[in-house]
GUFIKOL-257450 format. One line per field, with one value per residue (C-alpha): residue number from 1; residue in one letter; z, y, x negated. Coordinates in nm, 4 decimals, always signed. Each point is the difference from the previous one (the first is absolute). Layout:
<rs>
pos	c(NUM|...)
code	c(A|...)
pz	c(Z|...)
py	c(Y|...)
px	c(X|...)
</rs>
This chain:
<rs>
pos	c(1|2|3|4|5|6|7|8|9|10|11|12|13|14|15|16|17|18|19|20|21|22|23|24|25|26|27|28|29|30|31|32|33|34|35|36|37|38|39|40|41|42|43|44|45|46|47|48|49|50|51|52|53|54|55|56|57|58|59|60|61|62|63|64|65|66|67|68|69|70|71|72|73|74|75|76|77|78|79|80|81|82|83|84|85|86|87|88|89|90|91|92|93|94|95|96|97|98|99|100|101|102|103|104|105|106|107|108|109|110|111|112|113|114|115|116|117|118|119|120|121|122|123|124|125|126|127|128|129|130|131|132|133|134|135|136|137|138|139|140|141|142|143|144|145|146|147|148|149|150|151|152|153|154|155|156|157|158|159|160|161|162|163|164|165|166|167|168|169|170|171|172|173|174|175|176|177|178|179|180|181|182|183|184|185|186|187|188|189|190|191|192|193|194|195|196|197|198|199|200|201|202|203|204|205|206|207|208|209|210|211|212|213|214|215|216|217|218|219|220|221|222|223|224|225|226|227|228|229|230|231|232|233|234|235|236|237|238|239|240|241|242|243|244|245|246|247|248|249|250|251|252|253|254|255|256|257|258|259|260|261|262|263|264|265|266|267|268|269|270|271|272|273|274|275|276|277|278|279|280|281|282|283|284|285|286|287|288|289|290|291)
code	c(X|X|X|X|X|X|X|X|X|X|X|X|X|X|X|X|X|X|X|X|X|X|X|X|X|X|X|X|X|X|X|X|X|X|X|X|X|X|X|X|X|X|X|X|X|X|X|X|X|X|X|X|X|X|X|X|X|X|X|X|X|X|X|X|X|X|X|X|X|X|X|X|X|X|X|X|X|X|X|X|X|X|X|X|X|X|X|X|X|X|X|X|X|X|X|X|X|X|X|X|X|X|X|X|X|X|X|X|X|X|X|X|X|X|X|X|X|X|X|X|X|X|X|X|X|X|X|X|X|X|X|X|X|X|X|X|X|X|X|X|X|X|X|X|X|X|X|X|X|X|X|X|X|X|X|X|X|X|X|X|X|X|X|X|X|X|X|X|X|X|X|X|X|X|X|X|X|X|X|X|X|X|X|X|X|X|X|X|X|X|X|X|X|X|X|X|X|X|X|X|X|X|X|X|X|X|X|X|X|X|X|X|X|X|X|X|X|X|X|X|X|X|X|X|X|X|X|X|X|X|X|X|X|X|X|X|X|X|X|X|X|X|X|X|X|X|X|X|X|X|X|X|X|X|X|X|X|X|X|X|X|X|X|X|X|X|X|X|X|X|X|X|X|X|X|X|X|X|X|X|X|X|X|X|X|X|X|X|X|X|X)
pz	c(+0.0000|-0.1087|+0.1082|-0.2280|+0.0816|-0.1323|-0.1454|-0.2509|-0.2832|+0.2138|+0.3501|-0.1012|-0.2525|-0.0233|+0.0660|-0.1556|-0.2817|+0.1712|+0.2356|-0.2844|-0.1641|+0.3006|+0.0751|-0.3364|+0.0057|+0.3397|+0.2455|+0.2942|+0.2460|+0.0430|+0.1927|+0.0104|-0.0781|-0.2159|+0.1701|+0.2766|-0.0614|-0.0021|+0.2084|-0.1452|+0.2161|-0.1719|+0.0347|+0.0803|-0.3433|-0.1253|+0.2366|-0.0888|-0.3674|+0.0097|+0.2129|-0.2865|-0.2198|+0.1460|+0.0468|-0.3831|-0.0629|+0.2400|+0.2577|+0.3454|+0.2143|+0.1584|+0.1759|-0.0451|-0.0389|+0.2123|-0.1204|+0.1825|-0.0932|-0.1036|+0.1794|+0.2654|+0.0522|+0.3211|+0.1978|-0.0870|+0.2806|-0.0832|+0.2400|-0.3037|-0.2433|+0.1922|+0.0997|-0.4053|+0.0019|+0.2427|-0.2177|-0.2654|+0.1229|+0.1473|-0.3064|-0.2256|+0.3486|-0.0866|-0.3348|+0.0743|+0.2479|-0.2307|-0.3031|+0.2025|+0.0502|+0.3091|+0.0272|-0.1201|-0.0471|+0.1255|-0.0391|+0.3610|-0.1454|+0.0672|+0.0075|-0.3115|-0.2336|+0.1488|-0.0184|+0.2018|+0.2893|+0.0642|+0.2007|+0.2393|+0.0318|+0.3908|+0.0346|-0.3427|+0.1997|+0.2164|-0.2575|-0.1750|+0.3695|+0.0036|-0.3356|+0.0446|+0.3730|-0.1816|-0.2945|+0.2239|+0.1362|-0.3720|-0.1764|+0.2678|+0.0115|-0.3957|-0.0001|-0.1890|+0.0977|-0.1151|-0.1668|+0.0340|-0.3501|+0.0165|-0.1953|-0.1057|+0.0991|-0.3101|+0.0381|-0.2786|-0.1499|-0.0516|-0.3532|+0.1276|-0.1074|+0.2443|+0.1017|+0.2264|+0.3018|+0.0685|+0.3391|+0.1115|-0.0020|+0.2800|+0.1275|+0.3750|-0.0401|-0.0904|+0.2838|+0.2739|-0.1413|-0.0468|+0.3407|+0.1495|-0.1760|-0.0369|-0.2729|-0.0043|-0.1187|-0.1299|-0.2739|-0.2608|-0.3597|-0.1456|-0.3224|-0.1705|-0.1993|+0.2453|+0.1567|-0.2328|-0.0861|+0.0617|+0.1708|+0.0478|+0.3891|-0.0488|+0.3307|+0.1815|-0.0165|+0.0725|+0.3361|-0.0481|-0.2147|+0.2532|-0.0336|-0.4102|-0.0913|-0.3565|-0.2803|-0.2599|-0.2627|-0.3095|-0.1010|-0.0805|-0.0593|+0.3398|-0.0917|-0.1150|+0.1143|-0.3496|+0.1183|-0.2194|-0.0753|+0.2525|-0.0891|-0.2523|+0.2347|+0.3443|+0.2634|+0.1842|-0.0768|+0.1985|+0.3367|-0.0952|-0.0375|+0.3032|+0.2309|-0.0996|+0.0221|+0.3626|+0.0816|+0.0369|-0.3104|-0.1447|-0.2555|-0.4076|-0.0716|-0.1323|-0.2207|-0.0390|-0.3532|-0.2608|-0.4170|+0.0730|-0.0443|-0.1196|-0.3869|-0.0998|-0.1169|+0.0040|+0.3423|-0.1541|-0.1030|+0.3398|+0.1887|-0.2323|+0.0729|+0.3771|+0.1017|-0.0908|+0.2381|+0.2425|-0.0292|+0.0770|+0.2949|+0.1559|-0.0900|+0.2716|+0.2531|-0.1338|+0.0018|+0.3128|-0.0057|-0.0105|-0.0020)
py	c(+0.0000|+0.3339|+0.3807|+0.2896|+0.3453|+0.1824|+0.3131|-0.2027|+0.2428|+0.2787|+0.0917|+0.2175|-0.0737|-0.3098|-0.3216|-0.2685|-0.0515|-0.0306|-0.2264|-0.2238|+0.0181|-0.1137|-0.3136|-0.1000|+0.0209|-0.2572|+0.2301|-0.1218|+0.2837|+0.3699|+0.2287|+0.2860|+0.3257|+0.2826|+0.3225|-0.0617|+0.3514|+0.2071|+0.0809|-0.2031|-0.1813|-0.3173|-0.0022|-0.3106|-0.0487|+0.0603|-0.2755|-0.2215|+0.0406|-0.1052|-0.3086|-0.0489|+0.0183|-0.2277|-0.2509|+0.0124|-0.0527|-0.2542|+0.2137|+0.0621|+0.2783|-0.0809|+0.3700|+0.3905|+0.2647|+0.2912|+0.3205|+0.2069|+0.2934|+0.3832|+0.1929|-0.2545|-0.1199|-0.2577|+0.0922|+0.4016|+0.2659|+0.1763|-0.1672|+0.0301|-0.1246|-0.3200|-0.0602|+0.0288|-0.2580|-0.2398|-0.0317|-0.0605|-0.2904|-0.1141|+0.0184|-0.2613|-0.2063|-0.0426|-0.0789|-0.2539|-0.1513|-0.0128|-0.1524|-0.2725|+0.1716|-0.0094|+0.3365|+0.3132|+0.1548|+0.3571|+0.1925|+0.1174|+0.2702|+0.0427|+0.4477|+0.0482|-0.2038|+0.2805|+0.2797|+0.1777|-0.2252|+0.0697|+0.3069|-0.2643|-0.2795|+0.0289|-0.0768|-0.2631|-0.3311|+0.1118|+0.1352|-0.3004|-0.1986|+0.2506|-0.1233|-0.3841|+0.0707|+0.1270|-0.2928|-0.2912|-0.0927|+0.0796|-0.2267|-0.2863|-0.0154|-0.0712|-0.2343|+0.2269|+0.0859|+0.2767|-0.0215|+0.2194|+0.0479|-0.0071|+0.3454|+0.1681|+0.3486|+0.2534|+0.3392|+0.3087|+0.0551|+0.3589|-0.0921|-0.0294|-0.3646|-0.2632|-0.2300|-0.3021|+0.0659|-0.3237|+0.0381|+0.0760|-0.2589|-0.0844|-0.3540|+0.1676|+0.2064|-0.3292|-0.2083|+0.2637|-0.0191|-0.4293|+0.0014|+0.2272|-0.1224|-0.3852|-0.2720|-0.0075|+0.3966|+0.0756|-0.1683|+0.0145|+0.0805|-0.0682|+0.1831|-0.1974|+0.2959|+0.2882|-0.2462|+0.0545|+0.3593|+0.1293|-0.2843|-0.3412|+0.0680|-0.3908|-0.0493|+0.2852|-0.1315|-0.3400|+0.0401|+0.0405|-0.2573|-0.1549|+0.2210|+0.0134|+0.0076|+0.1120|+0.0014|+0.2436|-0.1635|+0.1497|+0.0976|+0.3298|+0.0918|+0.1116|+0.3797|+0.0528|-0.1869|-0.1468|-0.2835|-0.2128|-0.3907|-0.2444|-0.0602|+0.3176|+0.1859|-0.0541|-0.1193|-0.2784|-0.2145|-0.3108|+0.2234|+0.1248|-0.3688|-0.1239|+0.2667|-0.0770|-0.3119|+0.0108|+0.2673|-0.0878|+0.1027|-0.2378|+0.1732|-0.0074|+0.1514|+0.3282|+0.2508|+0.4112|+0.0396|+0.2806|+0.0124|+0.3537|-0.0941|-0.3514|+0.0830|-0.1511|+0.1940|-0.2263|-0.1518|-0.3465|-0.0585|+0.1260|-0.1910|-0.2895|+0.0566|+0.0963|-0.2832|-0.2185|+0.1240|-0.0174|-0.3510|-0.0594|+0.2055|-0.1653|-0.3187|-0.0393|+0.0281|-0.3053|-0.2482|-0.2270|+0.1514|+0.3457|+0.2020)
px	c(+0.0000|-0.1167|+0.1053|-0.0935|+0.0548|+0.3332|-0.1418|-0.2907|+0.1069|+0.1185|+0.2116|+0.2602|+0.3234|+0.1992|-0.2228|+0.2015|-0.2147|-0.3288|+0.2056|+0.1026|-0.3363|-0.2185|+0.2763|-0.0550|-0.3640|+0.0315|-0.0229|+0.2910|-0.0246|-0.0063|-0.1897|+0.2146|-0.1809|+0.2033|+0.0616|-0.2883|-0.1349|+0.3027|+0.2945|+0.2481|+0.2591|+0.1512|+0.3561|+0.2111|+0.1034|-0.3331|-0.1259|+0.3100|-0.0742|-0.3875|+0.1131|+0.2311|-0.3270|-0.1697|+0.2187|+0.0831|-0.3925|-0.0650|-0.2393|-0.0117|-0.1288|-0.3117|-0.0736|+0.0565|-0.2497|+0.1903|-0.0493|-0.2023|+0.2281|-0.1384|+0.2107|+0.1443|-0.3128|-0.0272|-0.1917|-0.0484|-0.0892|+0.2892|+0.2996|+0.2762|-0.2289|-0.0930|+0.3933|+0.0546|-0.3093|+0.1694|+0.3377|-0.1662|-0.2300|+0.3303|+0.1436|-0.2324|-0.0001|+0.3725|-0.0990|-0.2421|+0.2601|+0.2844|-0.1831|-0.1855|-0.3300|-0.2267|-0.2269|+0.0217|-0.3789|-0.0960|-0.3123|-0.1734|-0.2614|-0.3320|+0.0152|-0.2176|+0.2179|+0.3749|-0.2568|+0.3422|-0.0530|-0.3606|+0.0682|+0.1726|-0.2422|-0.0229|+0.3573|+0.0301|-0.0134|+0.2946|+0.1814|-0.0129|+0.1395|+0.2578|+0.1708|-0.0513|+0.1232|+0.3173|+0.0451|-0.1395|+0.3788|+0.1643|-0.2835|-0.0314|+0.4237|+0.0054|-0.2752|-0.2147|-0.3612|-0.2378|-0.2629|-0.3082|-0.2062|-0.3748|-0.0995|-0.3137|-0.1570|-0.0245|-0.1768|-0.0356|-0.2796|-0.1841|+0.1560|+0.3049|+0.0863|+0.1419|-0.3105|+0.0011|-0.1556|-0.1847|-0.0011|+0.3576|+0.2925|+0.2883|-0.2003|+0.0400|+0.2899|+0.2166|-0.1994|+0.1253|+0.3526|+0.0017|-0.1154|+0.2668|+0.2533|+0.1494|-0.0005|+0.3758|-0.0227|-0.3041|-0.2390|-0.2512|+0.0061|-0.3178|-0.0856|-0.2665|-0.1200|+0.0124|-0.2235|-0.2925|+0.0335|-0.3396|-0.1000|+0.1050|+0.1594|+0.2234|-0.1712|+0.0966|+0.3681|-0.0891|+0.0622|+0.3434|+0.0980|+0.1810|+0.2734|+0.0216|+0.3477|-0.0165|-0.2594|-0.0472|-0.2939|-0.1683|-0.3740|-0.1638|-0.3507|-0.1232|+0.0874|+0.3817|+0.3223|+0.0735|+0.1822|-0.1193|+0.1003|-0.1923|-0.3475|-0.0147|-0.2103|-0.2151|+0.1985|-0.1764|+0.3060|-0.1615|-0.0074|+0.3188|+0.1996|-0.2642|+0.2102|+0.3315|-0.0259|-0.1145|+0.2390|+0.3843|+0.1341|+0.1856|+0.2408|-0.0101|-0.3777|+0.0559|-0.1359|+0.0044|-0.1058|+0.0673|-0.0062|-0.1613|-0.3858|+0.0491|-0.0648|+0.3556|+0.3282|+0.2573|+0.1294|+0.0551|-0.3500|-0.1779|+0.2311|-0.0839|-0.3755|+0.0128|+0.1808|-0.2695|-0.2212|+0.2450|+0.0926|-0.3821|-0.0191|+0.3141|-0.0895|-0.2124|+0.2160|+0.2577|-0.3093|-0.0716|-0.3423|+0.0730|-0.2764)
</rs>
């Protein structure tokens, strides 16, 4: 069983299509990702109508990717803001309850990646506690946990273009908050290629693989988040499938990849050549000798 990300062509617009498309291709699950960087509340007959999707193409949801809102954002300084935030994380946690899914994911920022957060660093970490505090009872009464995304530090250049800054990441922000916080609420999302941005940090988030809830895979070069197909790029994709499978993830394998950078145009022919490599990634966890 394979998930693939919603929003491979794009995030916005009607997504039957690419839903149909990546069924056909052999994909049987969906990681849920279209209006994660937007304020967009789905309605209940929007969410009735993609259940009604996916039932007609044969998938299931495997997880959301919440949106992280840009005005309601979750956990913004601003009080009204970060209420805004809260409905709408509640909002794709009703989603993922309704349509069978398991975790919605959220992004906890390190303060150079919100540049409008970095004038509240000293107070971030509690911020952050402030908002879970608040969807902890909503999440854990639906059977839905979150999931915190593993993310990469950028800093501006004297140029003024977006580099990575090799240095920075979330590894310790996400530790303090896994450690706080329980199992039953709040887990991992590991991003295999925020993981090498820069650097290869995989084993900074090692650690914490014992709470990995949801998996978003694809390669890059080590410089921009391409989200390539598996092994088009330099992910260390034997540490990768070495952590998951010691970890206790044990839903569909699944995969955050985009047409964007991949060199094709049409959908049907880069899910045709994606899936390949995804089959051979996955594969390793349906043997008796794993990995």
């Amino acid at each position: 069983m394979l998930s693939l990300t919603s929003d491979y062509v794009t995030g916005t617009g009607d997504p039957s299509p690419y839903l149909r498309w990546m069924a056909e291709a052999g994909f049987t699950h969906v990681h849920w990702c279209h209006q994660w960087r937007s304020d967009f509340l789905y309605a209940d007959s929007e969410i009735e109508q993609i259940g009604r999707w996916l039932s007609e193409y044969g998938l299931q949801l495997n997880d959301v990717h919440g949106s992280e809102g840009i005005e309601k954002f979750w956990y913004a300084p601003k009080e009204s803001a970060r209420q805004a935030g809260i409905e709408l994380v509640k909002n794709r946690i009703d989603f993922a309850a309704r349509l069978g899914g398991d975790a919605v994911v959220m992004h906890a920022y390190p303060p150079t990646v919100r540049p409008d957060l970095a004038p509240y660093n000293d107070f971030l970490f509690d911020q952050i506690c402030r908002s879970l505090d608040d969807l902890e009872p909503y999440a854990v009464e639906r059977g839905v946990r979150i999931a915190l995304e593993n993310l990469i530090d950028f800093a501006a250049t004297e140029a003024g273009v977006i580099a990575v800054n090799a240095a920075g990441d979330n590894a310790e922000l996400l530790a303090r908050l896994l450690a706080t916080y329980p199992p039953e609420f709040l887990s991992l999302c590991f991003d295999s290629g925020h993981a090498i941005l820069g650097r290869d940090r995989t084993a900074a988030y090692a650690p914490l693989f014992d709470r990995l809830a949801v998996l978003h895979l694809h390669d890059n070069n080590g410089l921009d988040d391409l989200h390539l197909p598996v092994y088009d790029g330099l992910v260390p994709w034997d540490s990768v499938a070495a952590l998951i499978a010691g970890s206790p993830y044990r839903k569909p394998i699944s995969f955050e990849l985009s047409i964007r950078h991949s060199g094709f145009v049409e959908p049907q022919a880069f899910l045709a050549y994606a899936i390949g490599g995804c089959q051979h990634f996955a594969q390793r966890f349906e043997t008796p000798a794993g990995v």
